[in-house]
N, C-alpha and C positions, 0 to 999 in steps of 0.2 A: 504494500500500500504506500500509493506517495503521501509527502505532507504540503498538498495543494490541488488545484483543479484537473491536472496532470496525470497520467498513469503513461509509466514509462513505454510500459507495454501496448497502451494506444495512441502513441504519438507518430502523428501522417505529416506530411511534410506539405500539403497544399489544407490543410485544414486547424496548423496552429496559429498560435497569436504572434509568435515571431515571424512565422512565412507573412500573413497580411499586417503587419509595420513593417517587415522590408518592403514589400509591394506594393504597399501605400507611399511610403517614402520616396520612391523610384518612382512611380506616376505622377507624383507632384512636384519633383525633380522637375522630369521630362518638360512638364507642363509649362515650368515654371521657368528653366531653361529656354523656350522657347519667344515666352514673352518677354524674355530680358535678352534675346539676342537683337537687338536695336541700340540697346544700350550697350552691346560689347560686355555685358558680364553675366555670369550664371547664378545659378540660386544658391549655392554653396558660399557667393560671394557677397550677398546679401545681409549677412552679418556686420559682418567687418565693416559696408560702408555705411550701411546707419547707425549704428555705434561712432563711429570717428561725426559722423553729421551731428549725431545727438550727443556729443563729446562725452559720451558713458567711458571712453575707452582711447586713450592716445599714443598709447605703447602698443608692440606686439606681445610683451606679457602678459598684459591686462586684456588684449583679445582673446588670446591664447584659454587665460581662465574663463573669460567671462562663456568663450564657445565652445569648451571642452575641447578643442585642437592641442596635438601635440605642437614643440614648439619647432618642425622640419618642416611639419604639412602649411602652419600659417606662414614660415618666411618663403616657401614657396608659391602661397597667395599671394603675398605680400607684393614679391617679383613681377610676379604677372600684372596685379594691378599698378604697379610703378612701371613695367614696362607701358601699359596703355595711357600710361597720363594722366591716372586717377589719383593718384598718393605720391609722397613726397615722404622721403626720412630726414630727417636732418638729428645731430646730435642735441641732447638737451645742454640749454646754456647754463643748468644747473647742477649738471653731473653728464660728462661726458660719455660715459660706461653707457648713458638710457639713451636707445633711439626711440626719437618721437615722430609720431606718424602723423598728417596732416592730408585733408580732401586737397588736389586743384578746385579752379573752379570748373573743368570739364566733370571732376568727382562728384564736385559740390551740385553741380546741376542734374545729372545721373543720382544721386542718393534722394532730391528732393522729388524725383519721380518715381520712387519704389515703392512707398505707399500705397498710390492708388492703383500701380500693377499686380501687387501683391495681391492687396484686396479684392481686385476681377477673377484674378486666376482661383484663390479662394472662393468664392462667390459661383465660379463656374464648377468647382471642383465638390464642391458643396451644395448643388442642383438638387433640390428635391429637400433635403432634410429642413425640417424645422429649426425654428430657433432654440427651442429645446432643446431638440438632439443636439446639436452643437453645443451647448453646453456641456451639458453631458457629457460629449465627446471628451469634450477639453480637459472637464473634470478627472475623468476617467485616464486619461492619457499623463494629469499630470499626478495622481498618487502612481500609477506607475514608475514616473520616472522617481516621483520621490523616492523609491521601494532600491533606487540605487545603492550601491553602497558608494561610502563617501571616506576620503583620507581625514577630511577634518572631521570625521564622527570613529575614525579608529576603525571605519572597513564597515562598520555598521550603514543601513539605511538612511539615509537623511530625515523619512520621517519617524527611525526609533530616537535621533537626539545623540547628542554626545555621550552623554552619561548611563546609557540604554549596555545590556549586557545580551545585545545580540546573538 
């Protein structure tokens, strides 16, 4: 017997919860890929440049955490969008060691349009459900992720807490 919804014994590989979040993932990818290729950047990249728009984040370390990105995979976002003219590094003028990342205004004009691409491609992708269900959704998808384990909880869940004896 497992200790969850699970039985090892009946696990199909086109009917668990991990096959449809990959497969969701990748269709909204795809989707969302598509409508951002006007803008030259993909939905993977979509982080990064509203965060630096919404100054949450102006280092690649602070991306790095805020996106759960290793710190390989973001400097070679990084490249990419510096190669297209989107970001700029320059060293901080208060500790040389930190680079600080910055929108152009090509960036800045491209990040002020994500929003509302977002929101379409959502809105298409989400055809049919209610406003409820979307909640729900969301609801549901984020005690999931809470149910991660976390280094600042000691490997524990983030929602057993630090001091939880996972």
């Amino acid at each position: 017997m497992s200790n969850g919804p699970y039985d090892p014994a009946d696990i199909r590989l086109e009917s668990s919860l991990g096959y449809y979040l990959s497969k969701a993932r990748n269709v909204l990818g795809q989707r969302m890929d598509r409508a951002l290729e006007p803008l030259g950047l993909t939905a993977s990249q979509i982080g990064v440049m509203l965060l630096l728009l919404w100054r949450r984040a102006n280092t690649p370390y602070d991306l790095s955490r805020e996106l759960s990105y290793d710190s390989g995979s973001m400097t070679r976002m990084l490249d990419r969008l510096e190669k297209k003219g989107l970001i700029v590094r320059s060293r901080s003028s208060t500790d040389r060691r930190v680079v600080e990342l910055t929108l152009t205004a090509p960036g800045e004009d491209a990040a002020r349009q994500l929003p509302a691409i977002i929101a379409r491609v959502l809105n298409e992708q989400l055809r049919g459900f209610s406003e409820e269900e979307v909640t729900q959704l969301e609801s549901l998808l984020g005690r999931f992720i809470a149910n991660a384990p976390d280094v600042e909880t000691g490997g524990c869940p983030v929602a057993a807490g630090k001091d939880s004896h996972c």
